[in-house]
N, C-alpha and C positions, 0 to 999 in steps of 0.2 A: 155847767161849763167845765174843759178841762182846766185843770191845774196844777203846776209842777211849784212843788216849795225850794226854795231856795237858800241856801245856806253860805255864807258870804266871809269872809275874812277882810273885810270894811278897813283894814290900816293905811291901804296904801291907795292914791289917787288914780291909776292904772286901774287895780282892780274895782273901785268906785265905777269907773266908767265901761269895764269891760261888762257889769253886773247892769248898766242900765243898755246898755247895745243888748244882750237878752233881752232884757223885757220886750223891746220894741220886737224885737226879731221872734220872737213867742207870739206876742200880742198878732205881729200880722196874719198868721196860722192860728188864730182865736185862742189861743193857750194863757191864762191869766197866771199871774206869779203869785203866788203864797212868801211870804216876807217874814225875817223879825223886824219890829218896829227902831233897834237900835242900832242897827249894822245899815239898814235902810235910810237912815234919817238924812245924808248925804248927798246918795244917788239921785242924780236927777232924769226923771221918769220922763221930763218932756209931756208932747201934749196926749197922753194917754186916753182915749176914750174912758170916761167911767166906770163900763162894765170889766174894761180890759186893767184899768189902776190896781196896781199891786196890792194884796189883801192883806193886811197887817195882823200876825199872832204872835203871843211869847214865843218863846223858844221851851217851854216843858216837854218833857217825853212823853210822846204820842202825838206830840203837834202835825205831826204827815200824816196825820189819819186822813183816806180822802184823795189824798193825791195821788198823783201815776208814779211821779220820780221824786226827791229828793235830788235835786243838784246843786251839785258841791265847788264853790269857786276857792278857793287856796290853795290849801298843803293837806299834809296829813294831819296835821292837829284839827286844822279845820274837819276834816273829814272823820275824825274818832268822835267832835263834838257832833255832827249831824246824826252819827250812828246813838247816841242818845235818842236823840228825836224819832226815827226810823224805824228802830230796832222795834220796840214794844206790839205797832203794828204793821208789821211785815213790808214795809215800803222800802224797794229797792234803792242804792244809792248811786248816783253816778256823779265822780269826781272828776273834773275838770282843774290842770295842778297850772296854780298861777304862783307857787312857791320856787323852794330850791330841789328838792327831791322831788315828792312826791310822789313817793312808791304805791301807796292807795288806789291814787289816779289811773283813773280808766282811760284819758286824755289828755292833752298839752293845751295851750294855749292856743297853739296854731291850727290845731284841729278840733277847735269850739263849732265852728259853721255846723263840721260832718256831726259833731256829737247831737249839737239842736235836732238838725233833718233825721238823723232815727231818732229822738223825741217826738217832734210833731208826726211822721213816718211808722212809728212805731217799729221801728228796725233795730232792734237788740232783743240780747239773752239777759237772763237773768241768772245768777249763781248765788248756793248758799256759802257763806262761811263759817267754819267752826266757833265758838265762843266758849267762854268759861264763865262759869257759875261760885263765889266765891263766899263761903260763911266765914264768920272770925266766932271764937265762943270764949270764954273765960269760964274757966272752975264747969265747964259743959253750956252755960248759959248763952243763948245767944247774943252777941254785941253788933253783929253786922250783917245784911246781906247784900252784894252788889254783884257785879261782873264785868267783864273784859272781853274783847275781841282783838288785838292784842296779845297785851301778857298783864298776870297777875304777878308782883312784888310783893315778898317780906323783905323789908331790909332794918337796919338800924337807924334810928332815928339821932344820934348822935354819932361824934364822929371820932371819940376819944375810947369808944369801946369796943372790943369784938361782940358781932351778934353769934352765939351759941346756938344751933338747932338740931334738930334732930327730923328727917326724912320720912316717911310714911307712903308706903304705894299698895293700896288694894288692901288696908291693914294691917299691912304689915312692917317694921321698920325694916329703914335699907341704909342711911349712913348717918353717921352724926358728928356736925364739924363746925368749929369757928369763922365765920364768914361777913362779909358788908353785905350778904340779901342771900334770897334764892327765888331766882323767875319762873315762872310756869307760864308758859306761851304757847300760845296755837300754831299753826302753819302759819296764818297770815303775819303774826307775830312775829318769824322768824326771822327777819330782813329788817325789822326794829332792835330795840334792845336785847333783847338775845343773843342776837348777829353779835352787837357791840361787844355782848359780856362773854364771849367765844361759840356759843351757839353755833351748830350747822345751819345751812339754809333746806328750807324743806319745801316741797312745790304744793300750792295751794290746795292741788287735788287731793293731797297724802291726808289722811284721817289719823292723825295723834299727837298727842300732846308732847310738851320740850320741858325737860328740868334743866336748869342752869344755874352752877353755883354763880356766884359772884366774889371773885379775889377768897376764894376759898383756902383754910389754913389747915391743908390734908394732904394726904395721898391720894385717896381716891375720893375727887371733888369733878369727874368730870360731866360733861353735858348728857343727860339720858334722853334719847328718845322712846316714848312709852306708848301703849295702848289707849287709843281713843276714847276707849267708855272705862279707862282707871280713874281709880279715884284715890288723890293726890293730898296729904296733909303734910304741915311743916309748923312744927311746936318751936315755940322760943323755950329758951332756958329758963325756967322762975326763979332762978338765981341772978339771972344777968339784968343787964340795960334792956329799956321798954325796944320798940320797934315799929313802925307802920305798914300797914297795909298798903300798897297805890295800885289803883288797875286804869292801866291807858294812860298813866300822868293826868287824871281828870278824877277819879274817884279815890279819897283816900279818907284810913279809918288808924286811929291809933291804935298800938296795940301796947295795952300794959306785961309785963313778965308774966309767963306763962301762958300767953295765950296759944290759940291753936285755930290756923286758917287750916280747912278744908276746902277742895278745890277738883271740881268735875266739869266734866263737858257741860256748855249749855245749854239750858231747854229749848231756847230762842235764839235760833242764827241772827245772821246780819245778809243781809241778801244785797248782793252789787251787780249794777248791769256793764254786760260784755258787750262789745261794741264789732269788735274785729277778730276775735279768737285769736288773738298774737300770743305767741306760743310763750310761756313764762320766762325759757331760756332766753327770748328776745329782749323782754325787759328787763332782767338782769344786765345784761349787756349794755342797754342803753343806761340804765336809771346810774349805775355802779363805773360806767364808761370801763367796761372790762377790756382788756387788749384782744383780739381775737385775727390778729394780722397772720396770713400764710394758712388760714384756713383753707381746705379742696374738696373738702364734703359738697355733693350734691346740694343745689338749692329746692327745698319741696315746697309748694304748700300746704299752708295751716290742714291738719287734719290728714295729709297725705301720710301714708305707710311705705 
């Protein structure tokens, strides 16, 4: 039987109910729901045929093994925690934003119906996204390994000290300054904190990595955009205040003085499905509510030259 797993942001009563209208609207197109059993506990399923009753598993990475989609009901946080689950075995994700942004999102609320009918239709793309691969080592030893899809953070874990570091690209050092962090972020990344911390915005398609100081205490502290297959370290001072690792605000590692995150493209993308091929600058516009009044450009469509 197919099966789409489902990923849910359970706080709020709307979305409760917007998450059991799926199932039913899955179920009628014989699509059975893959669930967590504690976002679940709530929704009421109604009179679900048995075979059609939503199948209850943790939420451990890898748990979309098996399924067709991963669908995503919230925000973007919602949608970084499902890319846990997704990532490991290649299961595309498709986010449906029942938040306030949600830049992730491949869809709105209001256009849930269209997103289901290419579900059961099988009417979308699929695309990779960049990701980062992230060691922490102390004295060389390893302390960590995680990753980002996203942006990977060093910042300072207190808020009375400057963090101290010192840059590293391909080997080689490149600056060394007083700072509250420094991000390394993907393209996807780029429209999250990065953005925030003065980052450009980079268009998904682009292949490279983003350094960004954060409240950097230099001259030359500004944002680099780098080569996709660099590889990226950022030493703390062994003299100064500890600091922590975070990748996605979901994965975080301390890091004592002196340590040393290195930081490369990922092995393992995050694959999201496209629904409409709407062109990035359109989302920008919508997600960002950018002004774009007295525009005279031709209107083309998607894909036209």
């Amino acid at each position: 039987m197919r099966e789409i797993l489902v990923v849910l942001h359970s706080g709020r009563e709307t979305n409760r109910r917007t998450a059991a209208a799926v199932a039913h609207r899955l179920a009628a197109s014989g699509v059975r729901l893959r669930v967590l059993g504690d976002e679940w506990a709530e929704v009421r399923n109604g009179d679900l045929s048995a075979e059609l009753t939503p199948r209850v598993v943790d939420g451990r990475p890898g748990c979309a093994e098996g399924a067709e989609v991963v669908l995503v009901l919230g925000g973007d946080g919602t949608l970084l925690r499902a890319a846990e689950m997704a990532r490991p075995v290649g299961v595309p994700l498709l986010g449906v934003n029942l938040g306030r942004v949600g830049f992730l999102a491949e869809a709105e609320q209001e256009s849930l119906d269209a997103a289901l009918d290419a579900i059961v239709e099988g009417g979308y793309s699929v695309e990779e996204r960049m990701t980062l691969d992230a060691v922490a080592r102390v004295d060389g030893e390893v302390l960590s390994r995680t990753w980002a899809l996203n942006e990977a953070t060093v910042e300072k874990s207190s808020r009375e000290r400057i963090l101290e570091v010192v840059l590293e690209v391909d080997g080689r050092p490149v600056s060394a300054f007083g700072c509250d962090g420094v991000l390394c972020a993907t393209p996807t990344g780029s429209t999250a904190y990065a953005f925030s911390a003065g980052g450009p915005l980079v268009w998904p398609q682009v292949e490279a990595l983003l350094l960004v100081p954060s409240n950097a205490h230099a001259l030359f502290a500004r944002p680099m955009v780098i080569a996709p297959d660099s590889e990226v370290a950022i030493e703390v001072d062994p003299g100064g205040p500890p600091a922590v690792l975070d990748c996605d605000g979901r994965r975080t590692v301390a890091l004592p003085p002196g340590a040393r995150v290195e930081l490369a493209r990922g092995a393992r993308p995050v694959r999201m499905v496209r629904l409409d091929g709407q062109p990035f600058a359109d989302r920008l516009v919508r997600k960002f509510d950018l002004p774009v009044r007295g525009w005279r450009g031709a209107e083309r469509t998607p894909g036209s030259h």
